[in-house]
N, C-alpha and C positions, 0 to 999 in steps of 0.2 A: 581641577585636580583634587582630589579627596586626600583627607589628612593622612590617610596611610599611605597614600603613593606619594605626598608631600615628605613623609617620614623617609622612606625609604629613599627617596632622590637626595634628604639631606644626608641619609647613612653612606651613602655612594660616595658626593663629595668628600666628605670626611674621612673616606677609607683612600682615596687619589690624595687628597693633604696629606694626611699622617703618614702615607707607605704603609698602610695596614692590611694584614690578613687576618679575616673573622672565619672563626673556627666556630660550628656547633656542634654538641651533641645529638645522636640519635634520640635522646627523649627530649628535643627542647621543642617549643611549640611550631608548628609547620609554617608560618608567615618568618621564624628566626634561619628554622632551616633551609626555607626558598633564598633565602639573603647570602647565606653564608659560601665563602669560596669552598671551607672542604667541610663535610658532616661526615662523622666516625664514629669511632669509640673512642677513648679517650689517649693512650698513649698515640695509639696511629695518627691523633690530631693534631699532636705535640710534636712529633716526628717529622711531619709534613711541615707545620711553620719552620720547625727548625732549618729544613731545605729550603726555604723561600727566604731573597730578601729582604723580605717587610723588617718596618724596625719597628711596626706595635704590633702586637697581638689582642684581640680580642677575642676573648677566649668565652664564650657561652655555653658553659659548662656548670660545676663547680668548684668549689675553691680548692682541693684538693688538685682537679685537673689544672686547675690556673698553676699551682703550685710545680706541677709537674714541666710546663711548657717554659716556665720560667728554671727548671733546673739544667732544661736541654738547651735555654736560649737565653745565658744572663746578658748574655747585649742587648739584649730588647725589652720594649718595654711590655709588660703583658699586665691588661687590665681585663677585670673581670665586670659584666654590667653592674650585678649586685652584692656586697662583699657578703653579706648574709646568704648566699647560698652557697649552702652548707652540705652535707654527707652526714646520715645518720651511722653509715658503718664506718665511715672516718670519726667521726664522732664517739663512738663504741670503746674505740680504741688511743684513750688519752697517751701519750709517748710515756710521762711518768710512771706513770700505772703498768705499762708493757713492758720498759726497763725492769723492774720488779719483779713481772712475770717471767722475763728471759732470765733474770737471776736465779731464779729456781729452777731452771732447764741452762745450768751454763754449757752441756755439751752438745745441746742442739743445733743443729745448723737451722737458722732464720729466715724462713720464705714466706715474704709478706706479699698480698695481692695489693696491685697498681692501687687500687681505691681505699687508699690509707695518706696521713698526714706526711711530709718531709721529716717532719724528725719520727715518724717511725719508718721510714723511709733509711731513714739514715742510721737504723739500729739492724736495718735488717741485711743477710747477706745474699740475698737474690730477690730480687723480685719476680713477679709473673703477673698474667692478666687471664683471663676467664678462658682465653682464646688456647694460650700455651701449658698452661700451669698442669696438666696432665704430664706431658714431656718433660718439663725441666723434672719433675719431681721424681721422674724414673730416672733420668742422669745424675739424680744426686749417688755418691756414694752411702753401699748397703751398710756399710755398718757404722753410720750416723744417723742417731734420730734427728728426726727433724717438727719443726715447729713452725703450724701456719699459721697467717693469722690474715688478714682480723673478722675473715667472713665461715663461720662455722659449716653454714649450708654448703657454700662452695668447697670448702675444705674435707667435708665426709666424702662428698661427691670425687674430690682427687683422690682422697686415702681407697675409693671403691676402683675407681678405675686404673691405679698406679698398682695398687698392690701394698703398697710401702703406708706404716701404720704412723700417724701424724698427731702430734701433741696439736689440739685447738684451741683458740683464742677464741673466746664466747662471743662474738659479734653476730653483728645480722642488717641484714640492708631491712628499713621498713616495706617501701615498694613489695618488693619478694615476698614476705613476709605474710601479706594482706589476702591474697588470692585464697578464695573458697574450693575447698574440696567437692564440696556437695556440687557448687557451681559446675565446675569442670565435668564432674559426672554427668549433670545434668544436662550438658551441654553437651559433651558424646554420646548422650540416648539418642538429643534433637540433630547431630548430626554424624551419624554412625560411620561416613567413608572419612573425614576428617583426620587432620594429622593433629596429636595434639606436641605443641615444641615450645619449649622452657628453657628458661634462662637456668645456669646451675646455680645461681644465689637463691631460688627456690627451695622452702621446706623439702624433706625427701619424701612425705607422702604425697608432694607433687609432680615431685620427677618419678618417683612410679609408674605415675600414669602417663609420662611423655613416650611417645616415640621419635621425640628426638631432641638433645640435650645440645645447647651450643651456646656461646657467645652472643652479642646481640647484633656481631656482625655476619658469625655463620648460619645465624638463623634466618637473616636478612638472606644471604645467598640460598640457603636449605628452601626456601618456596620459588625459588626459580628454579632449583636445579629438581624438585620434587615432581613426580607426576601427579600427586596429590591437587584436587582441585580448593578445597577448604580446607582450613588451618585454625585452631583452636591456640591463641597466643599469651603463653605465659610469660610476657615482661613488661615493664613499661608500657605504654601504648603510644610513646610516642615515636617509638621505630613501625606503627602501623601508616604513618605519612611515606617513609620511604618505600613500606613494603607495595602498600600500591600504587605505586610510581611505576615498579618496578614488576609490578604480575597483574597488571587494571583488571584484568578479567577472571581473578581468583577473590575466592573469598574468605575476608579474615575476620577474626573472631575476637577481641579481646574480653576477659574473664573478668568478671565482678570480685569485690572484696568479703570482705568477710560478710558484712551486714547486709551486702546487695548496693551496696555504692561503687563511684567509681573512682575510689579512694585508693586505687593502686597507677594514681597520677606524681609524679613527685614534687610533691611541693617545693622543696629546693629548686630545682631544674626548673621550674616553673613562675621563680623569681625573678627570672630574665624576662626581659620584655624590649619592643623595637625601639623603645625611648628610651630605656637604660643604657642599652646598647649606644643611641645617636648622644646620647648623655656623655659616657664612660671614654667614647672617641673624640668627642670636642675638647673635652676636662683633662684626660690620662689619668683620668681617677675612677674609682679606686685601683690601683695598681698594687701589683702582689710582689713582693721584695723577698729576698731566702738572704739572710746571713752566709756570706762565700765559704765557710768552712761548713756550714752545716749544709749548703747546695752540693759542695765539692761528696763530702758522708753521702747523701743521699743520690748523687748521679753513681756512685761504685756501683752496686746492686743494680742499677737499671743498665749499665754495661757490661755485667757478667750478663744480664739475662740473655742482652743481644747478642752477645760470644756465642751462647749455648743454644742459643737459636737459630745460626745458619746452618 
């Protein structure tokens, strides 16, 4: 037996001891994702424990997500492999700092995207994710500005497709951030029938050149449902494990960084590992805790979202 089928046999019993359901992210590395019972995007993965029995979670994400599964699920216990994986656009957006910022916009209504901290979570009064935030932001009422935050790129991108004119929060995912123009160019010369399809936490002179703009779960469906044979893939590259799972016989593309690296991997995301993992389920450490008034603040917002969304 080799160490890594020894790892995974040990992650197995562990996950039958503890009553555990392991969650991973679309960009976590493909040996966490072959493991995991559900892979999503991040609220959808918190949703899903929440319906399951389990009474641990492991959550392969980061700490923001941990944060979240633990707002939907304070009866359980939700441990994250490594606490140091972090969110550079959670990060961006310290709670003190936004407080201050909302001070000067007090008539705004506050629509914060899911990949923010619990207590800006808890300042805000709806939430949305990459997937809806279009919609809820047309059902707000017209005659309240509103205020997004904490991801800029994604936020111009609602303010273009909603209509409705949005105060922004200066944030930015790095990942998004890194992707080269020139590249992508160069890469629809070399493949001229290609779809090129982006994440909207991408710059906008990225999404210019997409023909098609989604979540990184509708992007995942958009090359099955595409007649398109190659795809040109602006996110993460770790939902390229799923994608060809899920179209073997198409071809996908992911796009260099700025300098010709392939520095648009996320290093947070990428702090999980099978041993932290088999670690985190023996230990129930490190485990992610929310103060019950400040989890209570921060599930409102994720409740209106789901109201507004069926």
């Amino acid at each position: 037996m080799s160490a890594d089928t020894a790892l995974v046999a040990a992650i197995n019993r562990l996950r039958q001891e503890r009553n555990a359901v392991i969650l991973a992210h679309y960009y976590q590395e493909p040996e966490i994702q072959d493991i995991a019972d559900f892979i999503g995007d991040s609220l959808e993965l918190s949703r899903k424990a929440a319906s399951t029995d389990a009474d641990v979670i492991a959550f392969c994400g980061v700490h923001f997500m941990a944060e979240t599964a633990k707002i939907l699920s304070p009866q359980k216990t939700v441990v994250l492999p490594d606490l140091d994986a972090g969110c550079s656009l959670a990060d961006d957006c310290p709670a003190e700092d936004f407080a201050a910022f909302r001070q000067k916009h007090p008539d705004h209504l506050v629509v914060s995207y899911i990949n923010c901290t619990a207590a800006v979570k808890a300042q805000s009064d709806l939430i949305c994710t990459s997937s809806n935030a279009v919609d809820l932001v047309r059902q707000l009422p017209a005659d309240r500005p509103v205020l997004f935050a904490p991801d800029q790129n994604l936020g111009r991108w609602v303010q273009q497709q909603s209509g409705r004119e949005l105060t922004l929060w200066p944030g930015r995912c790095i990942v998004h951030e890194t992707f080269s123009e020139e590249a992508v160019l160069q890469l629809k010369l070399e493949h001229p029938d290609a779809e090129v399809i982006a994440h909207p936490e991408c710059q906008e002179n990225l999404l210019d050149l997409a023909d098609f703009i989604g979540s990184t779960s509708k992007l995942l469906n958009h090359t099955q449902s595409s007649a398109a044979d190659t795809f040109i893939v602006l996110t993460e590259p770790g939902i390229l494990h799923q994608m060809k799972q899920r179209v073997p016989t198409k071809t996908l593309i992911d796009v260099p960084g700025l300098d010709g690296c392939s520095c648009n991997a996320c290093p947070y995301m990428r702090l999980n590992t099978l041993q932290k993992l088999h670690d985190c389920l023996e230990t129930l450490e490190p485990a992610v805790e929310l103060n019950e008034e400040l989890r209570q603040q921060a599930l409102r917002p994720i409740e209106r979202m789901l109201e507004l969304s069926r």
